[in-house]
C-alpha positions as CSV (number, residue, x, y, z in Angstrom):
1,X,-20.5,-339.7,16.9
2,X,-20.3,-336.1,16.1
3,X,-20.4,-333.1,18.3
4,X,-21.2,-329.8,17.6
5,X,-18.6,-327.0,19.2
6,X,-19.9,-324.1,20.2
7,X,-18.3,-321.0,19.0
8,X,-18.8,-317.1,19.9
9,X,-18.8,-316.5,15.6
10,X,-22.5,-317.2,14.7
11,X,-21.1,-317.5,11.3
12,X,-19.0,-320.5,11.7
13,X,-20.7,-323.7,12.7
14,X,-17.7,-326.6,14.2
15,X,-18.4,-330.2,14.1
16,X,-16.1,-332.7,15.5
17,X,-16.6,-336.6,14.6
18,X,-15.6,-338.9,16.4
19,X,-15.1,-343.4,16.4
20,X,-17.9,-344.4,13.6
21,X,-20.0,-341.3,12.3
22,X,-23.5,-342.7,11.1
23,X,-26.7,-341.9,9.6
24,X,-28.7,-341.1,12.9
25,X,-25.7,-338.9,13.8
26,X,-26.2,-337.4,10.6
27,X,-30.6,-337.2,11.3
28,X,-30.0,-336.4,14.6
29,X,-27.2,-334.0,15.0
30,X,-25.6,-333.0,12.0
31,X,-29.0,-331.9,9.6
32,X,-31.2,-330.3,12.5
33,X,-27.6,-328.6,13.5
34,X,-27.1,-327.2,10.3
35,X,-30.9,-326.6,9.3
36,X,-31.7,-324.3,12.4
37,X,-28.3,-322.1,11.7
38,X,-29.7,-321.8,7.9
39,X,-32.3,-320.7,9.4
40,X,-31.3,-318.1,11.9
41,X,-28.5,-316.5,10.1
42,X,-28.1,-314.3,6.9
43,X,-25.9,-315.0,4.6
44,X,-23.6,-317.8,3.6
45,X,-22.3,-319.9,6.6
46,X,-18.7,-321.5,7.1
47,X,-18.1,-324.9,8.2
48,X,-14.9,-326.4,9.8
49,X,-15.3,-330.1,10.1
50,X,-12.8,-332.2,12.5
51,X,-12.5,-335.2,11.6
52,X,-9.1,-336.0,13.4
53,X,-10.6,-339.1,15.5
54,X,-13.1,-340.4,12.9
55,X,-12.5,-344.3,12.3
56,X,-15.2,-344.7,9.9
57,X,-18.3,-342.9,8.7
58,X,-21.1,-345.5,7.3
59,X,-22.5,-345.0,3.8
60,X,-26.1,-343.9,4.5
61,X,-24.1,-341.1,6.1
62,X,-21.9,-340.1,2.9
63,X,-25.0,-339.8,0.9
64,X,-26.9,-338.0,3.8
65,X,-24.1,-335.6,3.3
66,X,-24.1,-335.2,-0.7
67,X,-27.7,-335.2,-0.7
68,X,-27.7,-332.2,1.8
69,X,-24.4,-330.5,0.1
70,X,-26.8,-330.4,-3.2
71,X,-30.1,-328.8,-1.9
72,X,-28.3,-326.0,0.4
73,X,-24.7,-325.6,-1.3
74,X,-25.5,-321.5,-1.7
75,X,-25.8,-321.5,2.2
76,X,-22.0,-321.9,2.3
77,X,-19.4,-319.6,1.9
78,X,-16.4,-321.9,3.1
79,X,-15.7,-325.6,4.7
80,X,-12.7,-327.0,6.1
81,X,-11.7,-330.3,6.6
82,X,-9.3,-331.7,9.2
83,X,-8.5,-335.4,8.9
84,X,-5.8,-337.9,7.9
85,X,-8.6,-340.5,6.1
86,X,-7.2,-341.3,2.9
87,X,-10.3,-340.9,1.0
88,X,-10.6,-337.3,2.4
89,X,-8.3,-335.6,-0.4
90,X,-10.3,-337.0,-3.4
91,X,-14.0,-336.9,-1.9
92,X,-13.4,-333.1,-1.2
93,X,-12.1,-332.7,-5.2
94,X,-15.3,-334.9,-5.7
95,X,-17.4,-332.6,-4.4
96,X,-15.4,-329.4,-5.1
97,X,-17.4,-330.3,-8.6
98,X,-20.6,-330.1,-7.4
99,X,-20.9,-327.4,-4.9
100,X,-20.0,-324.2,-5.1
101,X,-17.8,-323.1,-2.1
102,X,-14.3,-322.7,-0.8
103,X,-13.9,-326.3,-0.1
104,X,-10.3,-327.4,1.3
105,X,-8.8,-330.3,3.2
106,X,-6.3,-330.4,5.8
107,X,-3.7,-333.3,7.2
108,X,-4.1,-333.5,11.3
109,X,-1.1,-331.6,11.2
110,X,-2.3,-328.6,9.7
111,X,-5.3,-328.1,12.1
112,X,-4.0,-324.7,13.2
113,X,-3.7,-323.6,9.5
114,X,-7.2,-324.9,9.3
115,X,-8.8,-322.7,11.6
116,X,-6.6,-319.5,10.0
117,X,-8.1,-320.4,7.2
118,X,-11.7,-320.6,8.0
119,X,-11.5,-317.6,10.3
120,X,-10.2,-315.6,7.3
């Protein structure tokens, strides 16, 4: 499931995922989410993604995410991710590579320093 927080910064889109993230969350909540704040804003968004309580995100959901990472990468300035997974460390390097944005990953622990960070 994910969840989109609302947030007074119309700059800063917050998505919490919870239990097993898949591709209709990703059609249904995530794109349309992210489309209509393309849309409506100027400039480069930020993106603070909480993954804290994720157990598992399905496949057709990873490459829902690259595939919308590579057509709308400029509309980016910054993403955070919160999450223990250990996949998350060397999918963010991954695609560090490909898109160009402040892209950084942060332990459960760190949440706090997550949102300092993205707030910057």
């Amino acid at each position: 499931m994910i969840e989109v927080i609302p947030g007074e910064d119309k700059k800063l889109i917050h998505f919490k995922y919870e239990g097993i993230v898949s591709h209709k969350d990703y059609q249904n909540i995530l794109i349309p989410s992210l489309e209509k704040m393309i849309a409506k804003e100027k400039g480069p968004l930020r993106l603070f993604f909480d993954l804290r309580k994720m157990k598992e995100i399905e496949a057709k959901a990873i490459w829902d995410d690259y595939k919308f990472g590579i057509h709308h990468g400029k509309d980016f300035a910054m993403v955070a991710i919160v999450g223990d997974q250990w996949w998350l460390g060397p999918l963010t390097s991954l695609a560090g590579l490909f898109y160009n944005v402040k892209l950084k990953n942060f332990t459960t622990q760190q949440y706090e320093d997550a949102l300092k960070w993205i707030n910057q």
